[in-house]
Backbone as a chain_set.jsonl record, in Angstrom:
{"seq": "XXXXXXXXXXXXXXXXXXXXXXXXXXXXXXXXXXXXXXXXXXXXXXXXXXXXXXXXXXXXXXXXXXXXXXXXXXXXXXXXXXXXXXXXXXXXXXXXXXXXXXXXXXXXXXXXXXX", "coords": {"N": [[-6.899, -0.264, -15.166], [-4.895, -0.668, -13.592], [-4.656, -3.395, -13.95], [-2.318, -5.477, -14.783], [-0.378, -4.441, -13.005], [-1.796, -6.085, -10.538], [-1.981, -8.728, -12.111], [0.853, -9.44, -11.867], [1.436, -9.05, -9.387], [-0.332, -11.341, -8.392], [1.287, -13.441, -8.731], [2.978, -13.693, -6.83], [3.653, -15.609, -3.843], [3.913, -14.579, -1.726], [3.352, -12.042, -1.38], [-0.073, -12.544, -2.3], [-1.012, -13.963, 0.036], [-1.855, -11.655, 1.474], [-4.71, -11.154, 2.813], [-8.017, -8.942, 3.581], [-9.353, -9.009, 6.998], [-12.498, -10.093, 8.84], [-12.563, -7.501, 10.867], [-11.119, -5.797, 9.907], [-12.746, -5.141, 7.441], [-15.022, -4.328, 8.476], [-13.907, -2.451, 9.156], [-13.556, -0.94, 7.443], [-16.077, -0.382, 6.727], [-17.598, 1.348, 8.298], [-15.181, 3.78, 8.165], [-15.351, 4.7, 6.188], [-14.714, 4.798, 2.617], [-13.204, 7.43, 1.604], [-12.115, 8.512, 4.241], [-10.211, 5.934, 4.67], [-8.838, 6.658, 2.013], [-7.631, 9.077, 3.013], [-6.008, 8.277, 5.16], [-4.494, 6.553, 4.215], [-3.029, 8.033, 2.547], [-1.679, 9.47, 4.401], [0.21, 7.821, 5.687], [1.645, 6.7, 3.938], [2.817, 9.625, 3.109], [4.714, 10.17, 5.128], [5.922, 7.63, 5.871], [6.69, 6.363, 3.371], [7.182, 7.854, 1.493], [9.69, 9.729, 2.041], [13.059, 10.605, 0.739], [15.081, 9.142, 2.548], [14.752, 6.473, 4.762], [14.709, 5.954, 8.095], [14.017, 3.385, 9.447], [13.806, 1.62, 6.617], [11.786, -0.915, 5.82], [11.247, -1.98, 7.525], [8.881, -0.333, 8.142], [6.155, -0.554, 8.075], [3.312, -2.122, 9.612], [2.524, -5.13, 10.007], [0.284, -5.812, 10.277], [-3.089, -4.569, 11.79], [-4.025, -2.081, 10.343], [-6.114, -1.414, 7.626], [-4.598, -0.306, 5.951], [-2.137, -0.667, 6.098], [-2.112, -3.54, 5.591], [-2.755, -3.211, 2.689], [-0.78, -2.517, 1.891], [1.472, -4.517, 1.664], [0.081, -6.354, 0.568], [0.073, -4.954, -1.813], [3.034, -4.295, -2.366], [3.697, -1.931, -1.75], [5.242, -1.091, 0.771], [7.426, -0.285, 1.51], [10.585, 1.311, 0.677], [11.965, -0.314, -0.943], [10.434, -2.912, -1.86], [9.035, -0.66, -3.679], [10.619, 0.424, -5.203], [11.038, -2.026, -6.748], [9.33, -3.3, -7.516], [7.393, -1.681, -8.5], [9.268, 0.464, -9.597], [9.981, 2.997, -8.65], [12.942, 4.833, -7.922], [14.867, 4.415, -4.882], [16.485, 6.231, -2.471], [15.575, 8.61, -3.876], [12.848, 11.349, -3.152], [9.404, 10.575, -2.949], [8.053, 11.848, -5.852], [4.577, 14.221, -5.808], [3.064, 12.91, -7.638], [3.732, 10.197, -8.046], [2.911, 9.16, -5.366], [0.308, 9.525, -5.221], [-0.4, 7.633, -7.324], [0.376, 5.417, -5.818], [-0.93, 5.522, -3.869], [-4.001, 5.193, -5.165], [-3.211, 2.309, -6.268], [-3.089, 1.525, -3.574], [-6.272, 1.707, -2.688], [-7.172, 0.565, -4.783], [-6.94, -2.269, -4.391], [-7.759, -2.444, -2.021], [-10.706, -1.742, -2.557], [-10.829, -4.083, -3.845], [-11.013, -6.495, -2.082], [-13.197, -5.534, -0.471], [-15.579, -6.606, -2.511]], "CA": [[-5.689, 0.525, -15.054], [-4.066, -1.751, -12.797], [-4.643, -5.211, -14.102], [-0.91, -5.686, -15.109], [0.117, -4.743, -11.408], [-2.107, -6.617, -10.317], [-1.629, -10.028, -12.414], [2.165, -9.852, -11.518], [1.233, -9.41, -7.674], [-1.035, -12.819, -7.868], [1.744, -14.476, -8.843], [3.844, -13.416, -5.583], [3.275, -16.367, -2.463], [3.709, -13.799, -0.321], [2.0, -10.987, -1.564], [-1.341, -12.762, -2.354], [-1.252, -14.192, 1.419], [-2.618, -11.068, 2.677], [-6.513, -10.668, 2.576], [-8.702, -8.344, 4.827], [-9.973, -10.245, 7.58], [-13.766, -9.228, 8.605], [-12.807, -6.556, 11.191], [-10.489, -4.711, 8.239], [-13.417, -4.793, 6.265], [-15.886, -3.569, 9.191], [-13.385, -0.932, 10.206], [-13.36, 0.363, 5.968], [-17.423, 0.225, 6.435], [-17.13, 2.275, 9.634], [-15.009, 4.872, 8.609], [-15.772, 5.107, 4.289], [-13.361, 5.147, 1.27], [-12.731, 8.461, 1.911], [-11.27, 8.744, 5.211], [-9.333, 5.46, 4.577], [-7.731, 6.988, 1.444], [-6.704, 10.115, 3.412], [-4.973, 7.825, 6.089], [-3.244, 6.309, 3.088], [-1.723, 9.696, 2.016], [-0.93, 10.068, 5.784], [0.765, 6.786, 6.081], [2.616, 6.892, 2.211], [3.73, 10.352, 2.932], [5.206, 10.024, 6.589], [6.657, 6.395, 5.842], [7.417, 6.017, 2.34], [7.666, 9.216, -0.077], [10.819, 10.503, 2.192], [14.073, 9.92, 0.511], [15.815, 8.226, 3.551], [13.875, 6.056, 5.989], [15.578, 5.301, 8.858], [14.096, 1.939, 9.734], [13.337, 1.211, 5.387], [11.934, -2.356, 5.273], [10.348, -2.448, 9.116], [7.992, 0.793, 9.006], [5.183, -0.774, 8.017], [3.254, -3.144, 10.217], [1.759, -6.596, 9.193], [-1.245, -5.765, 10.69], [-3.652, -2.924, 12.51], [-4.884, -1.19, 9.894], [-6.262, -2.23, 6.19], [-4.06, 0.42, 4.455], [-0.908, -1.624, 6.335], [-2.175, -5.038, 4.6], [-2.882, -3.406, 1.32], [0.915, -2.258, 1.363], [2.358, -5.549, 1.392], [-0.186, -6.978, -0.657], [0.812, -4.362, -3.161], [4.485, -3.545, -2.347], [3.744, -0.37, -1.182], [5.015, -1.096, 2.779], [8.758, 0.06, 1.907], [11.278, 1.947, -0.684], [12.84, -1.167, -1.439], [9.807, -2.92, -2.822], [8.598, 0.355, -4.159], [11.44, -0.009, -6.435], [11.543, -3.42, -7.311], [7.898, -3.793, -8.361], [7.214, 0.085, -8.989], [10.307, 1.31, -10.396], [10.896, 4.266, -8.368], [14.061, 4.901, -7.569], [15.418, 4.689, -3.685], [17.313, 7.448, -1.967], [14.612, 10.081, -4.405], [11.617, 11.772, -2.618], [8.092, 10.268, -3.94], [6.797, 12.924, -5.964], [3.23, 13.679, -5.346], [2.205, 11.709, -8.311], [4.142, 9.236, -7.281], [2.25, 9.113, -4.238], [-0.892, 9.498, -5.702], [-0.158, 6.025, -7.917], [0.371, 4.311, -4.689], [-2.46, 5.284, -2.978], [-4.857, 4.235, -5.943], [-2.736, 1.129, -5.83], [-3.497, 0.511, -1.949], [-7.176, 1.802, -2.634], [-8.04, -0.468, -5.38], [-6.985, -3.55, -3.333], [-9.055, -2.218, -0.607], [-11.905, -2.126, -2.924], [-11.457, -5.536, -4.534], [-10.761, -7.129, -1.094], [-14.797, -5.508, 0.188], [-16.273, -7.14, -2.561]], "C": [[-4.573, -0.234, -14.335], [-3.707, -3.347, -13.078], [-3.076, -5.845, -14.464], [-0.651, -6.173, -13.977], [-0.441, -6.28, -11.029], [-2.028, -8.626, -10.616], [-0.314, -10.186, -11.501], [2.299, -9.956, -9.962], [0.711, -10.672, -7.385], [-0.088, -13.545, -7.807], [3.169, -14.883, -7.629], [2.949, -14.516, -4.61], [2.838, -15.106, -1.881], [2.645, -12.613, -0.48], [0.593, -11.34, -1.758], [-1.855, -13.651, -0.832], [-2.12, -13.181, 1.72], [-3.74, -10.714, 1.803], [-6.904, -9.671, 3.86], [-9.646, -9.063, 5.485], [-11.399, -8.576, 7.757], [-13.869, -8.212, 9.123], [-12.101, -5.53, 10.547], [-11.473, -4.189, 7.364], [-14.537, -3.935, 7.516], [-15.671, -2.563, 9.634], [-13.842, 0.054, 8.23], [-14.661, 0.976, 6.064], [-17.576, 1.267, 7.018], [-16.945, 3.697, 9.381], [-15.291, 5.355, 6.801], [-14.342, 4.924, 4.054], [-12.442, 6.001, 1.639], [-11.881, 8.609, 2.98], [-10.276, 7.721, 4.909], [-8.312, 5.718, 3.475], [-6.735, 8.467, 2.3], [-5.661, 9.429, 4.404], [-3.905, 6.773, 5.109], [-2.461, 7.031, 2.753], [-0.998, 9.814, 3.152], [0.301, 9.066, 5.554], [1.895, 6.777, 4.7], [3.638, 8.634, 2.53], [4.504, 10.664, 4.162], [6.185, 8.771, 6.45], [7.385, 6.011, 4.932], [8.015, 6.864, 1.342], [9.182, 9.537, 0.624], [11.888, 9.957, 1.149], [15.056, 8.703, 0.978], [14.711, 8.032, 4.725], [14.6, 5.713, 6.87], [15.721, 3.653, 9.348], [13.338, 1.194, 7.981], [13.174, -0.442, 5.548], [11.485, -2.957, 6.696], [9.271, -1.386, 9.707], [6.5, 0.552, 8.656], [4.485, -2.075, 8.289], [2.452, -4.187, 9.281], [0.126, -6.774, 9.286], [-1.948, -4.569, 11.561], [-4.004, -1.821, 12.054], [-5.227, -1.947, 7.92], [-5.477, -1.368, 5.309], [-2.771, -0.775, 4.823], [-0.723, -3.313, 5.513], [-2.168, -4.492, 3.521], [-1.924, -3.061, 1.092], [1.794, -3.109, 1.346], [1.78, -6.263, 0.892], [0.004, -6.215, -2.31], [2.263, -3.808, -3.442], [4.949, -2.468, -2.227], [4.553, -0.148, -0.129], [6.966, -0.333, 2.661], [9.448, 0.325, 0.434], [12.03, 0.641, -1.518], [11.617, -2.318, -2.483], [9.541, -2.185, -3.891], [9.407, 0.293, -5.521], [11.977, -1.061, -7.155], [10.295, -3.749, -7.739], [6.906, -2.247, -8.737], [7.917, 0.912, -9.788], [10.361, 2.517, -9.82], [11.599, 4.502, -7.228], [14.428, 4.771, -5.852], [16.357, 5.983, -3.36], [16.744, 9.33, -3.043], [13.627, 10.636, -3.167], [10.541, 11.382, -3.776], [7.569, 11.056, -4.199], [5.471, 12.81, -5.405], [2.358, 12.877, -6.488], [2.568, 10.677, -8.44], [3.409, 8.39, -6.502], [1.02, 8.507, -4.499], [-0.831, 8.29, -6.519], [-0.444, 5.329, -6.532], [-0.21, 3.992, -4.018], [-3.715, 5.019, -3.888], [-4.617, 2.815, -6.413], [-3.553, 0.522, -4.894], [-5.53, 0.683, -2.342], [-7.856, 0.808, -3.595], [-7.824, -1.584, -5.064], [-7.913, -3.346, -2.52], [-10.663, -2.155, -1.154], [-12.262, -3.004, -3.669], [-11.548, -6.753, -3.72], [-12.786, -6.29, -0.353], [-15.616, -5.572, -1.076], [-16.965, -8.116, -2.283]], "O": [[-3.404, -0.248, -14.72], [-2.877, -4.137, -12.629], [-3.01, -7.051, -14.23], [-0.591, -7.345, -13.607], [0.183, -7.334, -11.151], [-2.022, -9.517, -9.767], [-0.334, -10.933, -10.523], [3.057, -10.728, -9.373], [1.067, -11.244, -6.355], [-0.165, -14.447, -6.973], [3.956, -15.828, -7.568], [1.725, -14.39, -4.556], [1.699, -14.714, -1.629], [1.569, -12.366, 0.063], [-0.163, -10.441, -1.389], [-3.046, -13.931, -0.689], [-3.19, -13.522, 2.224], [-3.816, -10.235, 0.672], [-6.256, -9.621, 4.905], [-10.577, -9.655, 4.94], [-11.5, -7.399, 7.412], [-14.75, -7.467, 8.693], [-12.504, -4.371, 10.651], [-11.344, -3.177, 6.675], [-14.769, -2.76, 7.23], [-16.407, -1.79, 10.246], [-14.241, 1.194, 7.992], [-14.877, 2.155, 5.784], [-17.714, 2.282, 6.335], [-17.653, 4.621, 9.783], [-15.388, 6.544, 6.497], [-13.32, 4.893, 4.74], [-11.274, 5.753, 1.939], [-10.724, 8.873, 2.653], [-9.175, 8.258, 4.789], [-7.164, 5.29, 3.597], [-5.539, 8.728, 2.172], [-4.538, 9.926, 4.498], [-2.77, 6.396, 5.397], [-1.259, 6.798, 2.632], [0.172, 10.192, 3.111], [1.378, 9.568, 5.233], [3.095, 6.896, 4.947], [4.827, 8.776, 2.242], [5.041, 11.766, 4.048], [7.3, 8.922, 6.95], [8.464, 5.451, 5.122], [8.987, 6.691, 0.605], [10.053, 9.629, -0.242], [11.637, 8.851, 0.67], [15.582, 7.785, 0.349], [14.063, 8.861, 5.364], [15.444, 4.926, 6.442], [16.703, 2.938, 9.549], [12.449, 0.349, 8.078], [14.143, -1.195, 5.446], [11.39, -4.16, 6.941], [8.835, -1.297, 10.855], [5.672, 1.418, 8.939], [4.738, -3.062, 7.598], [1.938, -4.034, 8.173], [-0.764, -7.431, 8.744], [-1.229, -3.658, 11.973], [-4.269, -0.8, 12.689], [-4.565, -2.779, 7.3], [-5.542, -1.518, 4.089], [-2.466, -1.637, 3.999], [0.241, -3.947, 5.085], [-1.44, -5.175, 2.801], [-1.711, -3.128, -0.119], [2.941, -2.767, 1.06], [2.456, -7.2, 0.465], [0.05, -6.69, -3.444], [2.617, -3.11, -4.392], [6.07, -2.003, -2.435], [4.731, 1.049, 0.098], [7.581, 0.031, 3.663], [9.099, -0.182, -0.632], [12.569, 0.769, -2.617], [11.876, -2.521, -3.669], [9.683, -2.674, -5.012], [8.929, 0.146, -6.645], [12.955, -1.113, -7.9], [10.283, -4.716, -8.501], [5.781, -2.166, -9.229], [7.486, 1.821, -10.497], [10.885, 3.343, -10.568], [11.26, 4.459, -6.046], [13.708, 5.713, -5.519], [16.875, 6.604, -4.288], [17.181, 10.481, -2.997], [13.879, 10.097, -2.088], [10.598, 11.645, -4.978], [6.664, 11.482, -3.482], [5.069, 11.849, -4.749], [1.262, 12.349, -6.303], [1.789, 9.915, -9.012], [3.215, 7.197, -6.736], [0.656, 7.375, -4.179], [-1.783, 7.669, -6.046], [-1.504, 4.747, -6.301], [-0.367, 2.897, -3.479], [-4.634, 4.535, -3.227], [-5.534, 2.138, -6.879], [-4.34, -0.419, -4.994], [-6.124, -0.388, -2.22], [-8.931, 0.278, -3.31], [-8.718, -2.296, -5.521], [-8.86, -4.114, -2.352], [-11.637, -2.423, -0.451], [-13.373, -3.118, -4.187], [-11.958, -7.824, -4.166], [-13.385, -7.104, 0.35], [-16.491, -4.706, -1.087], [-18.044, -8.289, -2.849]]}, "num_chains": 1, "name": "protein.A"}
């Protein structure tokens, strides 16, 4: 479903920089799939679905959690990617299937990064 995304992300420097180092991957074992997709919804709909972010393009850190890496290895981390390798729009609200794209985005990085 993704392999498109995905090709066109390998071919980003920057975006294929980030991997999950081993305590990213010991924190996913830790807490399951599950909980880390719900702190994806948290983090997508608090940071990125609004219309207007106040700090757009610095609210998502580089590091300190594995959803935070899989949003700048997939262009999730801000509205301005979002719409430059997602296509949807800036200054909208991220529907919820919107949303829901973005977080099976960040989640299938997160489960091709703990193979």
């Amino acid at each position: 479903m993704y392999e498109q995304l995905f090709a066109r992300l390998a071919k980003s420097e920057f975006r294929g920089k980030f991997k999950l180092r081993e305590g990213d991957k010991n924190y996913v074992n830790e807490k399951g799939l599950d909980v880390i997709k719900q702190h994806a919804y948290d983090f997508i709909s608090k940071r990125v679905a609004p219309a207007y972010i106040k700090n757009d393009g610095k609210q998502t850190p580089m590091k300190g959690h594995p959803v935070f890496i899989a949003q700048h290895a997939t262009a999730t981390c801000c509205r301005g990617c979002i719409e430059k390798w997602h296509h949807f729009k800036k200054g909208i609200d991220l529907t919820q299937e919107q949303q829901d794209y973005i977080v099976g985005v960040i989640m299938e990085w997160i489960r091709r990064q703990m193979r």
